[in-house]
Residue, then its C-alpha position, 0 to 999 in steps of 0.5 A: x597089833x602090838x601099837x594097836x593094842x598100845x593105842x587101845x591102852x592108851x584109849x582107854x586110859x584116856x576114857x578112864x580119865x577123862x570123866x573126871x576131867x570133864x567133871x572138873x571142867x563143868x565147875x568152873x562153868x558153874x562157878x561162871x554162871x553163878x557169877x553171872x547170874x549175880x552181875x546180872x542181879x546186881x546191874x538190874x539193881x542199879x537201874x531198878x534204884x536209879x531215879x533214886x540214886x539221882x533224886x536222893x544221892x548214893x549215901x542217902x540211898x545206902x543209908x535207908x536200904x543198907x545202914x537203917x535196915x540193919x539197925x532195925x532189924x528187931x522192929x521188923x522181923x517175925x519168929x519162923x514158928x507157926x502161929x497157929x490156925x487149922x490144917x490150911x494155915x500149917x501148910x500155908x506156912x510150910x511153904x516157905x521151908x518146902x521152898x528153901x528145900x527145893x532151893x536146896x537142890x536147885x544149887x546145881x549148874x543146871x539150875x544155879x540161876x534160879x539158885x542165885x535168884x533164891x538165895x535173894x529170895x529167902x534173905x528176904x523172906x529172913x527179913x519178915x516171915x510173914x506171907x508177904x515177903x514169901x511171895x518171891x520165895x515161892x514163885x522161884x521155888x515153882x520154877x526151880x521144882x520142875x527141875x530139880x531131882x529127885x522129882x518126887x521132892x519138886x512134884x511134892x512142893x508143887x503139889x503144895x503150891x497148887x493145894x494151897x492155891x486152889x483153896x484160895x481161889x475156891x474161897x475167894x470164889x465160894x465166900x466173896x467179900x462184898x466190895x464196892x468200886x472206890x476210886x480205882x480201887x474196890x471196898x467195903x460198902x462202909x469203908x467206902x462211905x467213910x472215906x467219900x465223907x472223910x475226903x470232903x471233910x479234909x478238901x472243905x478244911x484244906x486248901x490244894x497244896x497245903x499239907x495233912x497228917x495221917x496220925x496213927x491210933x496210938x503213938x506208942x505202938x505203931x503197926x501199920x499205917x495209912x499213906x494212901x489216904x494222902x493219895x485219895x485226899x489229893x493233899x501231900x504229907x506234912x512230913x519229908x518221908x513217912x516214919x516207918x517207926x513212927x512209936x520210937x521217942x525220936x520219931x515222935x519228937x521230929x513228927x511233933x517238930x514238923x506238925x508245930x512248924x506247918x500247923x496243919x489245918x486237918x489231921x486224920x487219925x487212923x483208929x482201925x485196930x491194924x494200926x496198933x496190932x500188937x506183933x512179936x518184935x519190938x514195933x509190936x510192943x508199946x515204946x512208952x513215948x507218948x508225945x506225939x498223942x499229948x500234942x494232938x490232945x493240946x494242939x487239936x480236937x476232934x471235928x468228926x468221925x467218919x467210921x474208923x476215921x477221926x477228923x482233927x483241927x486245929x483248937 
């Protein structure tokens, strides 16, 4: 009785003990798998930017993600206030707190994949808060609220997600925007008009193989621009790469460089108003440097307007 009672003991202080030190095992286990989850992320990476790595070189591809992003970092993000709009837009733009919550909870060894993959997500997400750059956020969120505890937190956002979905799709089902097949894409009747004249303009003017430009409404304040329009014109761009701060003075001043070198047979000015949108960072507000427009005016005059788009040639 006396060993058996000794064992009991010794049972039942190794029970005592024993939670704790299989707490202390899962840790480590979790640590691993975050630190897998990361090594994994980080080897997709290089595969996902591989051809650019080749094409480019590992510098120059440092340089465009890493070195340019952080210095202009002013001219992209958005503040995380609401902007504004009735009760669908607010809870639209809940949804990415809702998501970092959820994330919040998800950083667990259960569930630390989705964590790590969130943590991606949401710096992202910092970079420019708008609906676009959430889209990531949201998806991650979604998986990880089915998981998470407690329950009532994961079933409120995806009661969210589903809430704001659903109205979506019922607008796009209830008020459908009339579009018309263009290309491989779908328009507006009148955008597609302007763009079918727009093109035969340009394919008249320019030879295959010879650049064009896609100017911007005003070269001072760049919002958004229009690659797409090379595509659709068949002609390849005048530029190396497409100046994604086309107002700033030193952009400006290479744009009008490469433009007097190549001279150009056509140039497109955009004039929708989403090119000049103001916004509330730096790339939203005028940058004072003209010099791109005052070339344009000396250089070219305008042969024809097609809807939001001007046709320019040479003078």
């Amino acid at each position: 009785r006396g060993s058996a009672a000794a064992r009991g003991g010794d049972t039942s202080r190794g029970r005592g003990h024993g939670r704790p030190a299989g707490r202390a095992a899962a840790r480590p286990s979790g640590a691993r798998a975050a630190l897998t989850c990361l090594a994994v992320a980080a080897v997709a990476l290089v595969v996902l930017y591989a051809p650019f790595l080749l094409a480019a070189g590992p510098r120059t591809v440092w340089d465009a993600l890493v070195v340019q992003a952080t210095k202009d970092g002013a001219y992209w993000r958005l503040p995380f206030g609401f902007g504004g709009g009735d009760a669908k837009d607010f809870v639209t733009w809940m949804l990415p707190f809702a998501a970092i919550v959820t994330l919040v909870f998800a950083a667990r060894r259960r569930t630390i994949g989705l964590f790590v993959l969130g943590v991606g997500a949401a710096i992202y997400f910092a970079s420019r808060a708008d609906l676009e750059h959430a889209q990531g956020l949201l998806v991650i969120a979604a998986a990880a609220a089915a998981l998470i505890r407690p329950r009532l937190v994961g079933a409120t956002v995806l009661a969210l997600l589903i809430a704001v979905g659903g109205a979506n799709r019922a607008s796009a089902l209830l008020r459908p925007p009339r579009l018309v097949p263009f290309e491989h894409v779908r328009v507006p009747p009148r955008e597609r008009d302007a763009l079918t004249a727009l093109i035969a303009g340009v394919q008249r003017r320019v030879p295959p193989g010879e650049p064009i430009y896609v100017a911007p409404k005003r070269s001072d304040l760049v919002t958004f621009s229009n690659p797409l329009l090379y595509f659709l014109a068949d002609r390849p761009n005048v530029l190396h790469r497409d100046f994604l701060l086309q107002a700033k003075p030193e952009e400006q001043r290479r744009i009008v460089a490469a433009l007097h070198a190549a001279k150009p047979k056509a140039i497109v000015r955009w004039l929708a108003p989403e090119s000049a949108k103001p916004e509330p960072n730096r790339r939203g507000r005028p940058s004072g440097s003209t010099a791109l427009d005052d070339y344009l005016n000396t250089a070219y005059r305008e042969s024809a307007r097609y809807g939001d788009y001007a046709l320019l040639v040479p003078r």
